[in-house]
C-alpha positions in Angstrom: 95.8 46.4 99.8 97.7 49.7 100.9 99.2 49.8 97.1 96.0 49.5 95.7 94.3 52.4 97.5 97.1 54.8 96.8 96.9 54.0 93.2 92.9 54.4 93.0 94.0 57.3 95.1 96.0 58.9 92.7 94.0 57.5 89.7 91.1 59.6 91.3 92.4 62.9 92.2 94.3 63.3 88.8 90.6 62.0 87.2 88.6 65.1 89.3 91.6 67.7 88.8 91.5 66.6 84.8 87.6 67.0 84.5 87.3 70.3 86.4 90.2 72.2 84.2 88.8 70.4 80.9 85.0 71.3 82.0 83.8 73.3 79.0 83.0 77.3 79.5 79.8 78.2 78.1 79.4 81.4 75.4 79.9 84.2 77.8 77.1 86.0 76.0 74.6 83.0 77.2 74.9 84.2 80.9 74.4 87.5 81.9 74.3 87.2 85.4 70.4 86.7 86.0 71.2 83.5 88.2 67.4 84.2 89.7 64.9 86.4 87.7 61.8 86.6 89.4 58.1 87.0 88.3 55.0 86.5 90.4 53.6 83.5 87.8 57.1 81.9 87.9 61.2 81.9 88.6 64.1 81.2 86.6 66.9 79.8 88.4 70.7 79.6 86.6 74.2 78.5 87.7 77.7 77.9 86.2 78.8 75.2 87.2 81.0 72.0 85.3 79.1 70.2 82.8 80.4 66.5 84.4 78.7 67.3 87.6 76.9 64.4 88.6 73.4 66.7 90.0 73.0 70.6 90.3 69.9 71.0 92.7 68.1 73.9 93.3 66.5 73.7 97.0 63.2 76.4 97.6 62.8 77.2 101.6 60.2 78.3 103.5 62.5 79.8 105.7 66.2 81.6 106.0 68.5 78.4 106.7 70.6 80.7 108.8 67.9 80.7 111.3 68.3 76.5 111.6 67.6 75.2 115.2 71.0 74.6 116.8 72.5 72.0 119.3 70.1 68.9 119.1 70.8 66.9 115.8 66.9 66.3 115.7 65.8 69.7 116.0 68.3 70.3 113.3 66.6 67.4 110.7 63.2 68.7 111.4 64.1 72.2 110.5 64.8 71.4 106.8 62.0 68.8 107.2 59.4 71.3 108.3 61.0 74.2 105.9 61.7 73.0 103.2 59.4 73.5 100.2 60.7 71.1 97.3 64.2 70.3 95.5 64.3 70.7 91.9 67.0 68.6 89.5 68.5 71.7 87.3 69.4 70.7 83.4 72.6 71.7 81.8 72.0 73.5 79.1 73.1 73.5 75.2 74.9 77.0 76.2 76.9 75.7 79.0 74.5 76.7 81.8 72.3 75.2 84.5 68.8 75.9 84.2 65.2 74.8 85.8 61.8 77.0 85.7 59.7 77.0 89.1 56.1 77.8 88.4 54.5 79.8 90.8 54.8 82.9 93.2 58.1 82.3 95.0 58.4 85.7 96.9 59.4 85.8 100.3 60.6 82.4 99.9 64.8 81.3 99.5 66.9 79.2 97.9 69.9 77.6 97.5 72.0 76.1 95.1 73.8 72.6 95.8 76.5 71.1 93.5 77.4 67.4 93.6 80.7 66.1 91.7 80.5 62.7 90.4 83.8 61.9 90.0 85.2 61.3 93.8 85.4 57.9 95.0 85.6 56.2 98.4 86.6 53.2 99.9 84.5 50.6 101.2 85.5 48.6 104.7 86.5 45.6 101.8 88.7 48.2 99.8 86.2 47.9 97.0 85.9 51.2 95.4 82.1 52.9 94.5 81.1 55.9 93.0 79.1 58.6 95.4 78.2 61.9 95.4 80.0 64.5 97.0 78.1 67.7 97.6 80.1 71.3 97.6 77.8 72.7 99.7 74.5 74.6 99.8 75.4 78.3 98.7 73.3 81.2 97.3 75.1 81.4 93.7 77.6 83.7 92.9 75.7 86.6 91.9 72.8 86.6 94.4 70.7 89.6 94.3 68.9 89.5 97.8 70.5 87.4 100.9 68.7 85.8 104.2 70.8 87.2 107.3 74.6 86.2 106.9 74.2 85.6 103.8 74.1 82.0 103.7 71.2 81.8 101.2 69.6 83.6 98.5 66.3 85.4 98.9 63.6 85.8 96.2 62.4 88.9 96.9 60.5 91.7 94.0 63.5 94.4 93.5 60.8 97.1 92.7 59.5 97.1 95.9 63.1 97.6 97.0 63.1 101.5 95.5 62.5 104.2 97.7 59.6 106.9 96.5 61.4 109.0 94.1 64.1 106.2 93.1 63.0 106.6 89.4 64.0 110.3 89.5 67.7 110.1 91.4 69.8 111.8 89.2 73.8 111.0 89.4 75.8 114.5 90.1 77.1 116.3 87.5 81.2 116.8 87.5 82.3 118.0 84.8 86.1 116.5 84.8 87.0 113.8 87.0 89.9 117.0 88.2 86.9 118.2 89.9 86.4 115.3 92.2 86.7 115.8 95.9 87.0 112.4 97.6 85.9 111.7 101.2 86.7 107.8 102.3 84.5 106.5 105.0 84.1 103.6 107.1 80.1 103.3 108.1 81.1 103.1 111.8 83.6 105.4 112.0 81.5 107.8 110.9 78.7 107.7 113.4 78.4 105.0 115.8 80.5 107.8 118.4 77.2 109.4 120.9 79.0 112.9 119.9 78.1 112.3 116.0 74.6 113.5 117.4 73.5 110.7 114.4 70.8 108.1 115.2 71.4 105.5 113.2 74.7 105.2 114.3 76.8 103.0 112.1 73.7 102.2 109.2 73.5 102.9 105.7 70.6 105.8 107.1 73.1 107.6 108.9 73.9 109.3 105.7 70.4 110.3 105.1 70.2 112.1 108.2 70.6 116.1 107.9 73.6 116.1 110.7 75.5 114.1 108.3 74.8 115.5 104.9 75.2 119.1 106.2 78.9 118.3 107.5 79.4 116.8 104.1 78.0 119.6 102.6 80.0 122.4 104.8 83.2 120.8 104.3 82.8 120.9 100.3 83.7 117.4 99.6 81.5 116.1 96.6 82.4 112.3 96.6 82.3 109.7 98.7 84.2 106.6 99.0 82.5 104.0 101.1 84.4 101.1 102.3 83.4 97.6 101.4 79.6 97.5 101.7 78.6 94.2 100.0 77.8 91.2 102.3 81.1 90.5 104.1 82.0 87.3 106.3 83.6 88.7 109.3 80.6 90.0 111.1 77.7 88.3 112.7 74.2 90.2 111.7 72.2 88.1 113.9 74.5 89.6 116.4 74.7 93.2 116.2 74.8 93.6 119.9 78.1 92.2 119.8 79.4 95.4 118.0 81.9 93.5 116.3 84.0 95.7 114.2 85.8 95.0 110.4 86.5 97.0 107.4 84.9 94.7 105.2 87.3 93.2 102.8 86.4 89.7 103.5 83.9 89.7 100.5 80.7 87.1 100.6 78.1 88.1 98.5 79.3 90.6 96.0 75.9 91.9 95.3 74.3 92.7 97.9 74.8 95.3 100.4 75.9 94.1 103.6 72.9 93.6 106.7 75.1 94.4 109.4 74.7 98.3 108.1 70.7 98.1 108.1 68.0 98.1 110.9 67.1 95.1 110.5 69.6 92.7 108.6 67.0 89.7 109.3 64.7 91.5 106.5 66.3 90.4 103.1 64.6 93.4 101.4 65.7 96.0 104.2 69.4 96.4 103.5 68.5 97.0 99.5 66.3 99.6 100.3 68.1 101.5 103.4 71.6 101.2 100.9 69.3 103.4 97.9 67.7 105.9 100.3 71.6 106.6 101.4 72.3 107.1 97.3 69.4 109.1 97.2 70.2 111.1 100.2 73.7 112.1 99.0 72.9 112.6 95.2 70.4 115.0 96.4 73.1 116.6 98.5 75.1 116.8 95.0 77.5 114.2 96.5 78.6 111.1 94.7 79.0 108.0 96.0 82.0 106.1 95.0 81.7 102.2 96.3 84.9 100.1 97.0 85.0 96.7 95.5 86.8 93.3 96.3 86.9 91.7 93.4 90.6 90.2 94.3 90.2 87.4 96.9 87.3 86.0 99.1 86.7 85.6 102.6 88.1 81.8 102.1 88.0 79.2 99.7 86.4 76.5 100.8 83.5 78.0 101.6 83.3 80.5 98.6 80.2 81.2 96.3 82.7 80.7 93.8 84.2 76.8 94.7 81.0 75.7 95.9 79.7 76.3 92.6 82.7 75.8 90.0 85.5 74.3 92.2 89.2 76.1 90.7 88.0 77.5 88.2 87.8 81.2 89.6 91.1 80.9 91.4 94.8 81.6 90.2 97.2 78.7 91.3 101.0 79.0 90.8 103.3 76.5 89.3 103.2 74.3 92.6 99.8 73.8 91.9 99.1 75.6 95.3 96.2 78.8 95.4 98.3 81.8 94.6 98.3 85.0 97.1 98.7 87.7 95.5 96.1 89.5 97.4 97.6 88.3 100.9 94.7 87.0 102.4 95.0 83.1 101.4 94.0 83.6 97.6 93.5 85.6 94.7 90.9 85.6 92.0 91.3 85.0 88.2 89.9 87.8 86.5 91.8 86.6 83.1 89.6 84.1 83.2 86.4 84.5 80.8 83.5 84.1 83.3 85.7 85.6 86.4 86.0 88.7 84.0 82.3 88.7 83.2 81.4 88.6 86.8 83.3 91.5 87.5 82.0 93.4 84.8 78.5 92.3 85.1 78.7 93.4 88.9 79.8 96.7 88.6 76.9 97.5 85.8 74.7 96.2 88.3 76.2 98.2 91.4 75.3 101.5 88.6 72.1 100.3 87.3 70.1 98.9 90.2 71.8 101.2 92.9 72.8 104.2 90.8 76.6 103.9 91.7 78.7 106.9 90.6 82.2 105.1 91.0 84.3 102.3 92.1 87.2 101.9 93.8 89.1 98.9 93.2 91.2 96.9 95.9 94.5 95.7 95.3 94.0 96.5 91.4 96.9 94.8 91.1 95.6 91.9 90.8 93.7 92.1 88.3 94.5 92.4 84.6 95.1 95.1 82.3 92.5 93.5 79.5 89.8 93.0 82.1 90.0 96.4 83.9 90.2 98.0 80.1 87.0 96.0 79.2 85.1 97.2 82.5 86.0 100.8 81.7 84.3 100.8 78.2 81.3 98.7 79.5 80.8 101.7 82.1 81.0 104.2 79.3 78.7 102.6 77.8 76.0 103.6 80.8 78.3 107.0 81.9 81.6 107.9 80.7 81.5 110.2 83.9 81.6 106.8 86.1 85.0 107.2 87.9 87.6 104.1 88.6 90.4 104.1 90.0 92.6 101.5 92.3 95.0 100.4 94.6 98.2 99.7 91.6 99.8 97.2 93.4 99.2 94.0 94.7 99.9 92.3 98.6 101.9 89.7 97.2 103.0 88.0 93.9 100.4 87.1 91.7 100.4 83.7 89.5 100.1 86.1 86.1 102.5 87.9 84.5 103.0 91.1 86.2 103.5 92.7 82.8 99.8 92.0 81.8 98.3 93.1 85.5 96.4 96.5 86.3 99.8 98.0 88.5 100.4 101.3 89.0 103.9 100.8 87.2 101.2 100.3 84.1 98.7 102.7 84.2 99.6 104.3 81.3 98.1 101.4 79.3 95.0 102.2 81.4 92.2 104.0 79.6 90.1 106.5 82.1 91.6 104.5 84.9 93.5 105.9 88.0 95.6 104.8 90.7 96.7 106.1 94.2 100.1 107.3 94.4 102.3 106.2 97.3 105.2 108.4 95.5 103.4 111.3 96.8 102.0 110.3 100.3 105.4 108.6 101.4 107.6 111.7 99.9 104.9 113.6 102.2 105.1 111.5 104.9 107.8 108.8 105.0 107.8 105.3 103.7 104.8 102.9 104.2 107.0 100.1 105.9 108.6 102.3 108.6 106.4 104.5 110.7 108.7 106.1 112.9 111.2 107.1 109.8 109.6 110.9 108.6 110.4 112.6 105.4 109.0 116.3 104.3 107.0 116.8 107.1 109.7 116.1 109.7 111.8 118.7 107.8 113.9 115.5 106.3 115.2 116.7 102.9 115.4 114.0 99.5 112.0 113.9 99.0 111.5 117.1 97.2 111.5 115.6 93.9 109.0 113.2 94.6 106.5 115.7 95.6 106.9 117.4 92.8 105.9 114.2 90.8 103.3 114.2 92.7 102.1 118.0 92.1 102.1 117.3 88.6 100.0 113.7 88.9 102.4 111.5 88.2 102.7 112.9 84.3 106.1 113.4 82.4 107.6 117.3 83.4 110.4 118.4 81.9 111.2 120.0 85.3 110.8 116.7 87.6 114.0 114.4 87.6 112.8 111.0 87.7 115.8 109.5 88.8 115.6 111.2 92.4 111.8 109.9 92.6 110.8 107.4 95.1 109.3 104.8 93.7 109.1 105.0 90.2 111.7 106.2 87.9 109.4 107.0 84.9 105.8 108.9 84.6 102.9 106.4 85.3 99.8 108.4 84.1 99.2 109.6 81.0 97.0 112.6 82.3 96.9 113.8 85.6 93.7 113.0 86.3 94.9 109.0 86.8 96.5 110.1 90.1 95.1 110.1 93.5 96.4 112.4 95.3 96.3 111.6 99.3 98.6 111.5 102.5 96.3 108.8 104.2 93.6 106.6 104.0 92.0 103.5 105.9 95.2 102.0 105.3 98.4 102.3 107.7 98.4 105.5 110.4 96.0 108.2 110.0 97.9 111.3 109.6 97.9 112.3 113.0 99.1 109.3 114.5 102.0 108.8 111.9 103.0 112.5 112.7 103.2 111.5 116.3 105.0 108.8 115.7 107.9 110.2 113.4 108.4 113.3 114.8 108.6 112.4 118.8 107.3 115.2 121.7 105.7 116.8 118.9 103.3 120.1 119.9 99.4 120.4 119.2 100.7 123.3 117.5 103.3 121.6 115.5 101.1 118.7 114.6 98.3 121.0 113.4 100.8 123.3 111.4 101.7 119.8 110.0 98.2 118.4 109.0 97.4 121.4 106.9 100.7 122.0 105.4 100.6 117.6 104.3 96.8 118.7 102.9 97.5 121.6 100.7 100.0 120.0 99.0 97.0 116.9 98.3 94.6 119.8 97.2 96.6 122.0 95.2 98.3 119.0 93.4 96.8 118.5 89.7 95.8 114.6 90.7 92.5 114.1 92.4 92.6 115.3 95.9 91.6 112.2 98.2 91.1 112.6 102.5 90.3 110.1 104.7 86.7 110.6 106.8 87.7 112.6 110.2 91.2 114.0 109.1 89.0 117.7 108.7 88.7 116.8 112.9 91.9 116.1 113.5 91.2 111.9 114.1 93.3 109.6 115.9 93.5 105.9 116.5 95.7 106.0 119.0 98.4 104.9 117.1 96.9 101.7 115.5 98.7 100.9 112.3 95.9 98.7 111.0 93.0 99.1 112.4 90.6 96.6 110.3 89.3 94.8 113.4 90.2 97.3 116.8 86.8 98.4 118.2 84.6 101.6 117.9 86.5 103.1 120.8 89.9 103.0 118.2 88.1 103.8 114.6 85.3 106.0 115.8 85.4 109.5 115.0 85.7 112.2 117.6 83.1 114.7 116.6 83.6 117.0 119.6 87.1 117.4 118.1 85.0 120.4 115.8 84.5 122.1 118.6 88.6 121.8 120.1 90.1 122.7 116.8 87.8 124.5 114.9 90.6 125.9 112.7 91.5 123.0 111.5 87.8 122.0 109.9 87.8 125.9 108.7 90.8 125.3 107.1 89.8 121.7 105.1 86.8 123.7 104.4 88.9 126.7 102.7 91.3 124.8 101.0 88.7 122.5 99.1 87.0 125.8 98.5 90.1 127.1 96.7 90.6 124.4 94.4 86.7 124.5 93.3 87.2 127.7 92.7 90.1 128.1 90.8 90.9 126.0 87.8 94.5 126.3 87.9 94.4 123.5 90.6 92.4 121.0 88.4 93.8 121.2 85.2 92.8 118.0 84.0 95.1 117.5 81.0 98.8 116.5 81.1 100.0 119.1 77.9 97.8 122.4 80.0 99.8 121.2 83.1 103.2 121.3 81.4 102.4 124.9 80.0 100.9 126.4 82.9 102.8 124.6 86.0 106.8 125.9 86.5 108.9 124.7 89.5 110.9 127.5 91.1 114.4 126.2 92.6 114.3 126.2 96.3 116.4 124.1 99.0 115.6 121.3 100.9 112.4 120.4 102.4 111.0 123.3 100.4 108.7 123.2 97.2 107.7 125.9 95.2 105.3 126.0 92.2 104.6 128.8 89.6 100.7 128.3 88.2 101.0 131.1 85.0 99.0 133.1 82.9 95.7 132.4 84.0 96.1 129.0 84.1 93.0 127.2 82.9 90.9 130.1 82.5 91.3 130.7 86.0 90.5 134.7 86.8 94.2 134.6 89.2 97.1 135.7 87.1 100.0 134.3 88.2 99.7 131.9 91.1 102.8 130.7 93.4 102.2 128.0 95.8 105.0 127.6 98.3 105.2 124.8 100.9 107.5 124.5 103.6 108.8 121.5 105.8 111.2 123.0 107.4 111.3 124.1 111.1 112.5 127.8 110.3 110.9 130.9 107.9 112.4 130.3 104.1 112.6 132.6 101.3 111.7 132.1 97.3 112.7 134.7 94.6 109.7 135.3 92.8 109.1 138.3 89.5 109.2 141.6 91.4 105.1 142.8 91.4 102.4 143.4 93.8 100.4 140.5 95.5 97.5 139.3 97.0 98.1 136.5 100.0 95.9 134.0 100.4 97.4 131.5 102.5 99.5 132.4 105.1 100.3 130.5 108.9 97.0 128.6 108.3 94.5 130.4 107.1 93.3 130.5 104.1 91.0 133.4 102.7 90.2 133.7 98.8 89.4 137.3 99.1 92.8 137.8 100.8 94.3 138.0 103.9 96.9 140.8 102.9 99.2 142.4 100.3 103.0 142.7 99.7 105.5 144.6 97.1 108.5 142.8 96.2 110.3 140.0 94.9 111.1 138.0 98.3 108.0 135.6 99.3 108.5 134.3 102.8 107.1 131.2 104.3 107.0 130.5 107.3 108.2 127.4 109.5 106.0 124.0 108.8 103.5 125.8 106.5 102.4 126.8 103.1 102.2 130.6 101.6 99.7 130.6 98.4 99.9 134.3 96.7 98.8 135.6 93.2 98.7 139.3 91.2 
């Protein structure tokens, strides 16, 4: 008896493994992504899902199933009993998709889809095997438009009503090269939910609507900004803000549809979708993109993905043991070489632009995904605006189950077409190395790095005066122009800048930390890559020393914002500094042939960089420009052309107009800071 159930065991499970990887994929052109398309005299409903599956049913509710009565298995029953409209049979379609017409107005109602597999078997209590079905799960789709609260189904809602007065009118912000982007990452929370943010709706999509917040924005001079995840994520409870549970977001649920946790009142499917564009529209009026982060590389789990519940496998990598591959290091990663994986991605991005007016994207763990796929979403997006910016994270958290050859790393960029990546070169030359905190580089006065700053000065282009082999990481140019390198010294990610300067350089001074922070951020802005700051850095943020803070409490993330009023100097400086780039085009060359004419590297010692910007470099109304940064803990001299100049950075400040003049052909620096002069 035991022999015969493990071989209908094994006959089985090789049966159901066989018919999902054999299931035919339908013409990608039949499914653009409209899984519910909505009009008042009826609603089409639409899944991928395996052709062999023994029922696809669509299930209309009167009700969010979130809100199900809980504890008494009765009360349960009675609540899909009492809320539950009708289930519809969907038909698999000639074109590979599941399909079935509801006539009727259906807004305000939900829905979920339900997938059964006929090919499992069980056993019987006379070891007599029968065929039953075995459902995946009720789940919203894969591309719902409009959740109930957590997300657990999909809500049939009039996107129309969704758009704030004026939505029709939002214009994107004008930049004219992707060199003149300055990026500002934020975390909703960390932003505002502190009482000395002086915001109201602390923590919301709205607090960026609110003239506290956009005039900050505005004062500092950043005109992008990067918001962390803000799709529908897993790791927070909406029904339960009072909990004030805390995440970054990159658990990803619902891809499409901005998260509830962020709106006033997550319970309203509509809400969120509105409150998300009156923040676009706030910001674009302020002349500030917004630049949303995507997680197209793993989900929260697997079992309980949008993705199995609907097409078990088939949007997953597996490795050669046959087990779920983990290149993204949370328990799976996505196959975006496959051809409905790929559309998904691409389809969600033009949505993200077209129904929320999305300016840019910001890819996690780029890595891994593939070159081909991240190519084809590039010239999709050019298609709506070639002035849509991308750019990633080019590596991944762990090896993928793909060729690493064919995925979107930073080591390949090159075959990247419009498409940028951050560059660690430059942060951990800056900074010290990602996997030792307490080890310090140019900023603790720690010589070896100097050449992989100056990679990093020229964004990560081929110089004739930067010896790759002394660079950190990479030993040939990754980026074909400059403008495919993010410049930065932190983000989200790892210490904030003042906690990793704390930590590397111990007993450090206020003094010494602040000389420090400014020195580490005019290298960032006067480097030719795109300058890149994480929110709170201009206040001189903390988290107390957490490395990775993705789930510590408001009390570790939140920003400080009487920290303005302690170190004034230090927002006056960000403020300057991101003022000096905008206005001189010698800092944002853009192209990789203008940088290699215009940008020389005078020969200094260690822990000292010096850089020559020449002959009114990019039509820029300065001369000659040097740039001179020092990590050491003691005044340094450069040899520079004998003439007369005008300094404008000097023991930080930084004044355009000029902060004094000198004759000669010595240019001193001071201790832990940078010296910017021109004629």
């Amino acid at each position: 008896m035991d022999i015969i159930k493990i071989i209908i065991s094994f006959v089985v499970t090789t049966a159901v493994t066989t018919s999902l990887a054999q299931t035919q994929v339908p013409t990608i052109e039949a499914f653009n992504y409209d899984e519910v398309t909505y009009t008042p005299e009826k609603t089409t409903f639409k899944l991928f899902a395996p052709k062999n599956m023994k029922r696809v049913e669509l299930t209309i509710y009167d009700k969010d199933i979130a809100l199900k009565a809980t504890g008494d298995i009765n009360d349960y029953e009675s609540f899909y009993k009492d809320n539950t409209i009708k289930s519809y049979k969907m038909k698999y379609g000639k074109d590979g998709i599941w399909k079935v017409k509801v006539n009727g107005d259906l807004k305000g109602k939900y829905y979920t889809f339900n997938v059964a597999d006929h090919t499992r078997w069980r056993m019987s209590c006379v070891a007599i095997p029968f065929p039953f079905r075995t459902y995946f799960g009720e789940t919203p789709g894969v591309f719902a438009k409009a959740v109930g609260v957590n997300g657990k189904c999909g809500a049939i809602i009039d996107m129309k009503e969704t758009n704030p007065e004026g939505w029709e009118q939002d214009k994107r912000p004008v930049v004219k090269s992707p060199a003149d982007l300055v990026i500002y990452e934020m975390h909703h929370r960390d932003f505002s939910i502190d009482a000395s943010s002086g915001i109201k709706n602390k923590g919301k999509f709205l607090a960026l609507t609110e003239p506290k917040a956009i005039q900050h924005l505005k004062e500092l001079g950043v005109n992008a900004i990067h918001i962390l995840p803000s799709y529908d994520f897993g790791s927070i409870d909406e029904e339960r803000p009072q909990d004030n549970k805390y995440n970054w977001g990159y658990d990803p649920v619902n891809y499409n549809v901005p998260e509830g946790s962020y709106s006033t009142n997550p319970l309203d499917p509509a809400c969120r979708i509105r409150e998300f564009k009156q923040m676009v529209q706030a910001l674009h009026k302020a002349d500030i993109k917004v630049i949303l982060d995507v997680v197209y590389n793993h989900t929260y789990d697997i079992e309980n993905s949008n993705f199995q519940k609907t097409y078990p496998d088939y949007y997953y990598r597996k490795n050669a043991q046959g087990e779920y591959s983990n290149g993204s290091g949370c328990g799976n990663e996505t196959a975006s070489d496959r051809p409905m994986m790929r559309r998904f991605m691409v389809e969600s991005v033009k949505y993200w632009i077209n129904e929320y007016h999305i300016d840019g994207f910001r890819f996690d763990l780029m890595g891994v995904h593939d070159i081909e796929t991240m190519n084809i979403i590039r010239e999709e997006v050019n298609k709506i605006d070639p002035s849509i910016f991308i750019y990633g994270e080019g590596w991944s958290a762990g090896e993928c189950a793909y060729p690493v050859e064919k995925l979107a790393t930073k080591a390949n960029t090159k075959q990247l077409h419009g498409i940028a990546a951050f560059s660690d070169d430059m942060r951990d030359a800056l900074r010290g190395p990602f996997n030792d905190d307490t080890k310090g580089a140019f900023l603790a006065g720690i010589g070896g790095e100097e050449e992989s700053l100056k990679f990093g000065i020229v964004g990560a282009i081929a110089h004739p005066q930067v010896d790759m082999t002394k660079v950190n990481y990479s030993k040939e140019p990754w980026a074909n122009e400059p403008t495919q390198q993010i410049s930065y010294v932190s983000c989200h990610d790892d210490m904030c800048l003042v906690d990793r300067l704390k930590t590397e350089i111990p007993n450090i001074t206020m003094d010494e930390l602040i000389r420090l922070d400014l020195l580490a951020q005019t290298a960032v802005f006067t480097s030719q890559g795109i300058p890149f700051m994480l929110s709170g850095e201009e206040m001189l943020r903390d988290k107390k020393g957490v490395h990775n803070s993705f789930e510590s409490p408001d009390s570790i993330n939140h920003l400080d914002w009487d920290n303005l009023k302690r170190y004034p100097q230090v927002f006056q400086y960000y403020k300057n500094l991101i003022q000096l780039r905008k206005s001189h085009p010698a800092f944002r060359l853009g192209k990789a042939e203008a940088v290699r004419r215009c940008l020389d590297f005078i020969d200094t010692k260690p822990c000292l960089v010096a850089f020559h910007l020449k002959d009114h470099a990019g039509g820029d109304a300065w001369n000659n420009i040097y740039v001179i940064l020092n990590g050491n803990r003691e005044p340094q001299t450069v040899n520079i052309p004998e003439g007369e100049y005008t300094i404008v950075c000097q023991n930080g400040y930084i004044n355009e107009q000029g902060l004094g003049r000198f004759i000669g052909s010595k240019a001193i620096v001071n201790p832990q800071s940078a010296l910017i002069i021109h004629d």
